[in-house]
C-alpha positions as CSV (number, residue, x, y, z in Angstrom):
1,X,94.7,-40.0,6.3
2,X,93.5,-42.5,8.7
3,X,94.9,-45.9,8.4
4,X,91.9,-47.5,8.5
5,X,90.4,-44.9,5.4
6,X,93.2,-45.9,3.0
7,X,92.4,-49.5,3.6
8,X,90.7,-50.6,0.3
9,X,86.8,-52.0,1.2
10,X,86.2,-55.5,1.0
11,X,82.7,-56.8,-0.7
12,X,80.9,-60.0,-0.2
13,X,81.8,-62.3,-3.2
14,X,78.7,-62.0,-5.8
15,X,75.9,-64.9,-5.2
16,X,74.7,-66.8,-7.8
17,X,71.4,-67.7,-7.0
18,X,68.8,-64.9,-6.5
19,X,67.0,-64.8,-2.7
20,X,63.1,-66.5,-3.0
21,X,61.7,-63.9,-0.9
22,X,61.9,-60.4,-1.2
23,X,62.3,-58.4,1.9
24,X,59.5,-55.5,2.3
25,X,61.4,-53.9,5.5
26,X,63.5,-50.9,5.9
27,X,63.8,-47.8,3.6
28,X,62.2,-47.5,0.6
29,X,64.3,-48.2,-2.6
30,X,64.5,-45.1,-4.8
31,X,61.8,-46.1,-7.7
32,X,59.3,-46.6,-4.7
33,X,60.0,-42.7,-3.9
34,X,59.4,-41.2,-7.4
35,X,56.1,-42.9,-7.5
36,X,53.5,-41.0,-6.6
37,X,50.6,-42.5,-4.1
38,X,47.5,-43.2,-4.5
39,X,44.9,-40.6,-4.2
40,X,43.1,-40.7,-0.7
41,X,39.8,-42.7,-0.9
42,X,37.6,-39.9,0.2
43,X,38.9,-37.2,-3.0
44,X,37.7,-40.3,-5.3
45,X,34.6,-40.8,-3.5
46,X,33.8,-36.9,-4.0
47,X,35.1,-37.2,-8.1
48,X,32.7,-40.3,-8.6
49,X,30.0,-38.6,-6.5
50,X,30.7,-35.2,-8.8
51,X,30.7,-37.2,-12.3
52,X,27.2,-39.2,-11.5
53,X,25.8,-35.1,-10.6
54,X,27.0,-34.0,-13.7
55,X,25.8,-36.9,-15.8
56,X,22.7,-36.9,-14.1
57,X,21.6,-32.9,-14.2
58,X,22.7,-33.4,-18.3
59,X,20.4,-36.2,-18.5
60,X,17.3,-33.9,-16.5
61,X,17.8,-31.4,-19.0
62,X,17.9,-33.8,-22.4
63,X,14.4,-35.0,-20.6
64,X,12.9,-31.7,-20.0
65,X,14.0,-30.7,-23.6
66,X,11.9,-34.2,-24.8
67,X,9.1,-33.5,-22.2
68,X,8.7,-30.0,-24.1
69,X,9.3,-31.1,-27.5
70,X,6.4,-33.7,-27.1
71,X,3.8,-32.2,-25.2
72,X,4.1,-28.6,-25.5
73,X,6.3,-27.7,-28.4
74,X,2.7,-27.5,-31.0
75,X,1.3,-24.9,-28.1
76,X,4.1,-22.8,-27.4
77,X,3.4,-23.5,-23.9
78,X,5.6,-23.8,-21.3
79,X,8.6,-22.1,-22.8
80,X,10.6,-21.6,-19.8
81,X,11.6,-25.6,-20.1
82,X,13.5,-24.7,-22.8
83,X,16.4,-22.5,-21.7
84,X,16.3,-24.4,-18.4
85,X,16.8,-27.5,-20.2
86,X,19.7,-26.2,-22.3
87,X,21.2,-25.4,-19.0
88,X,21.4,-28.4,-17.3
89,X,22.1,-30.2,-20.9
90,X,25.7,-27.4,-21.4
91,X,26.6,-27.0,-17.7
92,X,28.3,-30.3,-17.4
93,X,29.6,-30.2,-21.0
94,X,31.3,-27.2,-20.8
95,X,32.8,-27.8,-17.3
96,X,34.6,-30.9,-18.8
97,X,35.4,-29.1,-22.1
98,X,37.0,-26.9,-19.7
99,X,38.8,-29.2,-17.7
100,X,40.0,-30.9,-20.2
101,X,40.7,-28.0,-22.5
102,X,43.0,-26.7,-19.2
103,X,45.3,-28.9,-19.7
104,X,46.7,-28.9,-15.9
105,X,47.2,-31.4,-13.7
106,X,45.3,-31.4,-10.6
107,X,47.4,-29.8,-7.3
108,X,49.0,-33.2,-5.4
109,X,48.2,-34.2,-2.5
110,X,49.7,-32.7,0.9
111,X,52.9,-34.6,2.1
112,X,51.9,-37.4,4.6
């Protein structure tokens, strides 16, 4: 062995009054790497964008279902509103059922 190896280190005696400021340099500490980042502004953009579609074709389809029921339910007119309506009412329902039935986590994002 080296001299200098065998040599046992010397550490700065401990302070007793914590720093004010932390510093926000250099390499990030090793909770700061298990976190995981934010998701990009543009995938939640395109979620918020897919929820208010979803909620709004289920609403269209609870109307048409009313529309029918009131106007044209005592003719028996107009009976393709029906399955259309019950469409756009179970489309959006069942994809979240789905989603959330799943039970996986979305892919992460691509390393930066």
């Amino acid at each position: 062995m080296e001299p200098a190896a065998a040599e046992p280190r010397k550490l700065p005696p401990p302070t007793t009054t914590t720093p004010k400021t932390v510093e926000t340099t250099g390499a990030p500490t090793a909770a700061a790497k298990r976190q995981a980042p934010p998701p990009p502004p543009a995938a939640a953009a395109v979620t918020t964008i897919s929820l208010l579609l979803a909620a709004a074709a289920g609403l269209g389809g609870a109307a048409l279902l009313a529309w029918w029921a009131v106007s044209f339910r005592r003719a028996g007119a107009m009976l393709w509103m029906v399955p259309a309506g019950l469409v756009l009412v179970g489309a959006p329902l069942l994809t979240c059922l789905s989603v959330v039935a799943s039970g996986r986590e979305p892919p992460p994002p691509p390393p930066c």
